[in-house]
C-alpha positions as CSV (number, residue, x, y, z in Angstrom):
1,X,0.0,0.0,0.0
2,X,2.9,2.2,0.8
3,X,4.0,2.0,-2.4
4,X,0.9,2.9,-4.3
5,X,0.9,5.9,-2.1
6,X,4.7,7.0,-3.2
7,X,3.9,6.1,-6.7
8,X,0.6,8.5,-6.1
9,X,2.4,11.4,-4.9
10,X,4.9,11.1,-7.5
11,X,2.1,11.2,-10.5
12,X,0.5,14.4,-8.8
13,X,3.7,16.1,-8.1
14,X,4.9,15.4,-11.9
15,X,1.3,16.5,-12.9
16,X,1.5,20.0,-10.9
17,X,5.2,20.5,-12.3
18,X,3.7,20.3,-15.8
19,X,0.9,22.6,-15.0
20,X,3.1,25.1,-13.7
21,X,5.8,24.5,-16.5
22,X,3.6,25.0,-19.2
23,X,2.0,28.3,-17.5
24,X,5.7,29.8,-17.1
25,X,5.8,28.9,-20.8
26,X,2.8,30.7,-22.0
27,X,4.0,33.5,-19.8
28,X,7.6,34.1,-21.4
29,X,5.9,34.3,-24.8
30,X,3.6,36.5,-23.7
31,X,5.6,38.6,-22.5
32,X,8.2,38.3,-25.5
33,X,5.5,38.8,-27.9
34,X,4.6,42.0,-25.8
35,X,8.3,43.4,-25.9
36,X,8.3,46.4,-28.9
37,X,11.2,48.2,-30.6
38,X,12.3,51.5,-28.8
39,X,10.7,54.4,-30.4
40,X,12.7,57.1,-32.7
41,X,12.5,59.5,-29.7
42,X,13.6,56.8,-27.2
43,X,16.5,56.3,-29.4
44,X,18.0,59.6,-29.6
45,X,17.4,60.1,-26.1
46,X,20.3,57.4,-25.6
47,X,22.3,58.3,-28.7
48,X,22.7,62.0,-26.0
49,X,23.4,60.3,-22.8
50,X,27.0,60.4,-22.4
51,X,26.7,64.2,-22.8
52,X,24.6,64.4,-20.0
53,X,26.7,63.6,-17.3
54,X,29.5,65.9,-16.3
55,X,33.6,64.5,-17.4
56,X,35.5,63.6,-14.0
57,X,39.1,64.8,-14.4
């Protein structure tokens, strides 16, 4: 009986690990699929940075 119960507890915790892989998955594409280019005005912006901050000597 002991057995079936490790053998049970194994099946579930493979079954929630699949769940929760799958739902990680579907969130990095998301997310990845969400993710856009800079804009032209985001661009210069960082093309002028180093000139924003004073030289040190």
């Amino acid at each position: 009986m002991r057995q079936l119960d490790d053998f049970e507890e194994r099946m579930r915790r493979a079954a929630t690990q699949a769940i929760v892989r799958e739902a990680y998955h579907q969130t990095v594409g998301e997310q990845e699929d969400e993710q856009r280019r800079p804009t032209a005005s985001a661009q210069a912006w960082r093309a002028t940075w180093p000139r924003r901050w004073p030289k040190t000597p």
